[in-house]
C-alpha positions as CSV (number, residue, x, y, z in Angstrom):
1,X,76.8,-52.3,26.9
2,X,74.6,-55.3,26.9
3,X,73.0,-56.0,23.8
4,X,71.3,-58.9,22.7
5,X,72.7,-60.7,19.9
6,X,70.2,-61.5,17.4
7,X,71.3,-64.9,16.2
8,X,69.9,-66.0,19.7
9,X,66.2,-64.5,19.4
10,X,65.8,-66.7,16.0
11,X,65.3,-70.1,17.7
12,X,63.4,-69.0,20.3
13,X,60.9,-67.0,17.2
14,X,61.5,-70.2,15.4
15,X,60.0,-72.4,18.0
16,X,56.8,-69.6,18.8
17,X,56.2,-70.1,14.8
18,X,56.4,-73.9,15.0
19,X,53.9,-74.1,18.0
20,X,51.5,-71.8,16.5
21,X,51.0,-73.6,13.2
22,X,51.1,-76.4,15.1
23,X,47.7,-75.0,17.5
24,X,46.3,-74.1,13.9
25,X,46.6,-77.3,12.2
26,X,45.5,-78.7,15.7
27,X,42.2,-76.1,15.2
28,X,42.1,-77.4,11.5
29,X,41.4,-80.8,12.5
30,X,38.5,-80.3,14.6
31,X,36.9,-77.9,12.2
32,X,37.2,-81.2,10.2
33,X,36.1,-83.4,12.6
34,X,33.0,-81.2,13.4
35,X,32.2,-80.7,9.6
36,X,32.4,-84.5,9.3
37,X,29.9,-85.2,12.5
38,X,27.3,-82.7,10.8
39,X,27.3,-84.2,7.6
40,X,26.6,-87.3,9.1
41,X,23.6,-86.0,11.0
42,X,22.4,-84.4,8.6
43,X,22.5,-87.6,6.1
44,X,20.9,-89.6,9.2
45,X,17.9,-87.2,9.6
46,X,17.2,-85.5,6.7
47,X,13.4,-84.7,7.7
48,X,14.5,-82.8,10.8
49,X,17.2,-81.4,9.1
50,X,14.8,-79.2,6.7
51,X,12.7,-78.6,9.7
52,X,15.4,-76.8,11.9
53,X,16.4,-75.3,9.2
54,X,13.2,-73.6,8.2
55,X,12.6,-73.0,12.1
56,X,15.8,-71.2,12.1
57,X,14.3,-69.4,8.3
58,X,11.8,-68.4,10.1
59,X,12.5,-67.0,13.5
60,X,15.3,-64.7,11.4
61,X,12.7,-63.3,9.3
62,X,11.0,-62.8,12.6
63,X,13.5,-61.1,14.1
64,X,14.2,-59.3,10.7
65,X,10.4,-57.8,10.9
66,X,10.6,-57.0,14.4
67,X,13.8,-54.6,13.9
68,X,12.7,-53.3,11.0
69,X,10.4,-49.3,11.7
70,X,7.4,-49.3,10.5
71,X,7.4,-47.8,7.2
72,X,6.6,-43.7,6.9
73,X,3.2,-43.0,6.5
74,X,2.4,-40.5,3.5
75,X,1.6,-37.0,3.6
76,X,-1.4,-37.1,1.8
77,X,-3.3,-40.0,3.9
78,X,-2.1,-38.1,7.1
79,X,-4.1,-35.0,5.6
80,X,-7.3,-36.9,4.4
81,X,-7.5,-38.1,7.8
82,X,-7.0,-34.7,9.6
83,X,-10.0,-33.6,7.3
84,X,-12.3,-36.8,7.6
85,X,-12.0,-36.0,11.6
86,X,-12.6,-32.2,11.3
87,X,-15.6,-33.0,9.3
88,X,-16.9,-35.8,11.6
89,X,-16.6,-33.2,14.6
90,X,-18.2,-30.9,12.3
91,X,-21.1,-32.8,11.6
92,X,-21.6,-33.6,15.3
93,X,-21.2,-30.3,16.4
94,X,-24.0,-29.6,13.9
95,X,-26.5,-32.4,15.1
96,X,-26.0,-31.2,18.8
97,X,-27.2,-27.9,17.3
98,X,-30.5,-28.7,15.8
99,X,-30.8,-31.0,18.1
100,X,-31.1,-28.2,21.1
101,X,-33.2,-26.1,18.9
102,X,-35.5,-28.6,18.2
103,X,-36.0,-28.7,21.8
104,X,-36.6,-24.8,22.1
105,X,-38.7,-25.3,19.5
106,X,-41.0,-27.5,21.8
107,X,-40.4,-25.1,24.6
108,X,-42.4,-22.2,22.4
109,X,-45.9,-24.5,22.4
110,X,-46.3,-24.0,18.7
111,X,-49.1,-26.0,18.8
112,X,-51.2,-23.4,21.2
113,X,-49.8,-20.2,19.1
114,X,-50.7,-21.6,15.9
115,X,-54.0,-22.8,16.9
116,X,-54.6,-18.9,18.7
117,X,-53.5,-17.5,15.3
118,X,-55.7,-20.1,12.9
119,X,-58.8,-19.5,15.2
120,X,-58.4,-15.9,14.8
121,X,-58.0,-15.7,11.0
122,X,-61.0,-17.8,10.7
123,X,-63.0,-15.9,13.4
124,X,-62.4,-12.4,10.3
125,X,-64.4,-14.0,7.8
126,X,-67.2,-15.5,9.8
C-alpha cells in the first residue's frame, strides 16, 4: 500500500504559504505605492481635484435618478382627472348639441312664421 507520508506534504505546504504572503505583501506595496502617487496629485492640483470629484457627484446622482421609477401616482388625482375629462367631453357633447339645434332653428324661418302670426293678430283688432 502506497501511502503518502505526511511529514513530506509540510514543506512543500510550507513553501505555497511562504509564496503567497509573499504575492500579498508584493500587492501591499503597490496599493502603497498607488495611494502615495494619488496623494500627490491630488496635493498638485487641488482645483481639479474638487472638480472631478463633483463631476463624478454628479453623474452618480444622475445615474441614481435615472434608475430610480417614477414615484406612484395617488388614487385620488387619478380620479379628479378621470372626472375633469368626463366633464370636458360632457360639456362638448353639449355645445355640439345646441349648436345643431340652433341651426334647425334657422332651418324653420322663424322670422316669416312670426311675422305671419304678428300680422294676423294685428289684422283681429283692426
Amino acid at each position: 500500500m502506497n501511502t503518502p507520508s505526511i511529514p513530506s506534504a509540510l514543506p512543500e505546504i510550507a513553501a505555497d504559504a511562504a509564496k503567497a504572503a509573499s504575492n500579498a505583501c508584493n500587492v501591499c506595496n503597490v496599493c502603497k505605492s498607488t495611494a502615495a502617487r494619488m496623494e500627490r496629485c491630488v496635493q498638485q492640483h487641488p482645483g481639479a481635484t474638487l472638480l472631478a470629484a463633483a463631476g463624478f457627484g454628479i453623474l452618480a446622482m444622475l445615474t441614481v435618478r435615472a434608475l430610480t421609477p417614477p414615484p406612484p401616482r395617488h388614487r385620488a388625482a387619478q380620479l379628479l382627472e378621470d372626472i375633469q375629462q368626463r366633464l370636458s367631453d360632457l360639456a362638448d357633447s353639449g355645445a355640439q348639441s345646441v349648436s345643431r339645434g340652433v341651426d334647425q332653428l334657422g332651418d324653420f324661418h322663424l322670422d316669416r312664421k312670426l311675422g305671419r302670426l304678428s300680422h294676423g293678430i294685428k289684422n283681429l283688432f283692426h
